[in-house]
C-alpha angles and dihedrals in degrees: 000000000000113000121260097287102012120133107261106219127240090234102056093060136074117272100252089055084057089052104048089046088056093046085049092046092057105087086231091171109171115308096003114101092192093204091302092114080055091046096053090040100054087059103049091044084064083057095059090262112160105224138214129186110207116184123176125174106340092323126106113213128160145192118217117180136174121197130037106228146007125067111340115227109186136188122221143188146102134266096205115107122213102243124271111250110227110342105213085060086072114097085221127007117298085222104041097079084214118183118217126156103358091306121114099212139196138077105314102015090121105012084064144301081090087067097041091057092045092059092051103050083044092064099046093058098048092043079054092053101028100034083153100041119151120252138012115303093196127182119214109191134173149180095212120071103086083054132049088319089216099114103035137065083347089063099032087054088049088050091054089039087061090046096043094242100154121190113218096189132008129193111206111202096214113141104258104155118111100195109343130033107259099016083114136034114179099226086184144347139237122248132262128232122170124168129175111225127206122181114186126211134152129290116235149130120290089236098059105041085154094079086040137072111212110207098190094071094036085051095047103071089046087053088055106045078059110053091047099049115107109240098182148315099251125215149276085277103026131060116226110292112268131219119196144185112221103165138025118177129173141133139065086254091254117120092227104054131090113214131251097220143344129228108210112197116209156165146208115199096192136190131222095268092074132038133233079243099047088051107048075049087067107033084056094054100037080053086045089063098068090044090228122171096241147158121208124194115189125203113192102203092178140322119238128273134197121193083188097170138357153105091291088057095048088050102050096039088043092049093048104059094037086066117032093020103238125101103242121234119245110228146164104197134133138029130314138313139179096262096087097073083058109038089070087055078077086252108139105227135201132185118216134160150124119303125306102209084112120036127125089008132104117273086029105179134146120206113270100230092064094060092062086045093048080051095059088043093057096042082042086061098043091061098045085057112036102036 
């Protein structure tokens, strides 16, 4: 064993440790792939993996696949990083993918290069085993989720949808442990809603409100109406849909002046027992009530999506427990993820990766040793599927 502080050097760890240190040590800030997708590549083409490189707008994205018929199992995610932050507040450098006390560290050790190795080793342990499996293993990877997600998984599952590649299942290497690798597994998410409010009024002094129209307090009993109306119940996998108000802006900035107007910022996050549709309806009418000269943009990030029950599920739950010994949890929470530009393809879809106590801060880092056992789940789950 190295001393306290002491390199660790690439050739005394797993190979999935290796990997996960090169794709850290590539500076992948959104939408910049910095050579990982080369890197990754590289490694499936020596599988036998056929390779396209699919590039829109200023974001590299590409499909592998092995195999030419039979049910299709991908895996997806993204080699870009969200930035740093100041650098000099890491304990060691974001870049440097250095390994101290059992815990691989650096921007996208857990969210999720860490992931992306771990695909990859996975797969060359069950093609060495399984040279003849049944079925398409496919990788869909892409520099542009942590970004504006528009030329990324959403175009690269539009380009298989022309050419009637359908993914059965997909596993989406998102981090979504909470203390130990495996303990959850996000079987769906929840949709995303935002709209971008503006309620008019007339400009005018403080001390004569009479010739003004102050649209702040015309616009606050609607908000409220809003925020305390009852959207739905939600189920036995989703919470009750949420509306929030992020934003409210409105004024010159002096402290004499009624506004003109206000811009109100704010977000749905739905469940699948009301639509993106169903929801812009009622907040219309709900608006309409307090008869307010008003503007509303919507901005659909996603729709919901449940992968309730399959063959994916079983895997993935069956996998789990076979290698680290605990029955995962199913769960829909959080934000986004790119799966749900997949999930409407019909894929059933799951989410499972290391732990997410770190991601997106600074000194992001996962422990080591789960790398190498998220390895042995995926390559657990391979083999359930496609033997």
């Amino acid at each position: 064993m190295s001393p306290p502080n002491t390199p660790v050097p690439d050739t005394d760890l797993s190979p999935t440790l290796q990997l996960a240190r090169a794709l850290i040590r590539r500076r992948s800030v959104t939408p910049e792939d910095a050579g990982c997708q080369d890197l990754m590549i590289e490694r499936l083409q020596a599988l036998g993996f056929a390779v396209e490189r699919l590039r829109f707008g200023a974001v590299d994205n590409f499909w592998a696949q092995r195999g030419d018929d039979g049910p299709l199992l991908a895996f997806a995610g993204h080699t870009d990083v969200v930035p740093t932050g100041p650098e000099a507040q890491w304990q060691t450098p974001p870049f440097a993918a250095e390994l101290e006390d059992g815990l691989l560290k650096g921007r996208g050790a857990a969210d999720m290069k860490g992931s992306l190795a771990a695909m990859v080793t996975a797969c060359e342990r069950f093609v060495a085993q399984h040279p003849d499996h049944r079925g398409r293993i496919g990788f869909l990877i892409t520099s542009d989720e942590e970004g504006p997600a528009a030329d990324g998984t959403v175009k690269v599952v539009d380009w298989l949808e022309a050419r009637n590649t359908k993914i059965d299942w997909c596993v989406v290497g998102e981090p979504s442990s909470t203390t130990r690798v495996g303990d959850v597994i996000k079987n769906g998410r929840r949709g995303s809603l935002g709209a971008t409010l503006v309620i008019k009024g007339t400009q005018g002094h403080v001390a004569y409100p009479h010739l003004a129209d102050n649209p702040i307090h015309r616009a606050a009993p609607a908000l409220a109406a809003l925020a305390a109306e009852v959207w739905d119940e939600g189920n036995a996998f989703f919470p009750a849909t949420s509306f929030q108000i992020s934003n409210i802006n409105g004024g010159t900035g002096a402290t004499n002046v009624i506004p003109g107007s206000v811009t109100v910022v704010c977000n749905f996050r739905f469940s699948t027992e009301v639509s993106a549709a169903q929801l812009q309806e009622r907040t219309a009418a709900i608006l309409a009530r307090y008869h307010l000269d008003a503007t509303i943009d919507w901005h659909l990030s996603g729709e919901p999506f449940l992968t309730a029950e399959g063959e994916l599920v079983q895997a993935a739950v069956a996998a789990v427990e076979a290698q680290t010994g605990h029955k995962p949890a199913l769960s829909t929470a959080g934000g986004t993820s790119d799966g749900r530009f997949i999930a409407p393809t019909g894929a059933q879809v799951v989410e499972l990766g290391p732990v997410n106590a770190t991601i997106h801060k600074v000194d992001e880092c996962v422990a080591a040793a789960d790398l190498d056992t998220l390895s042995c789940i995926y390559q657990d789950m391979l083999a359930r599927l496609l033997t």
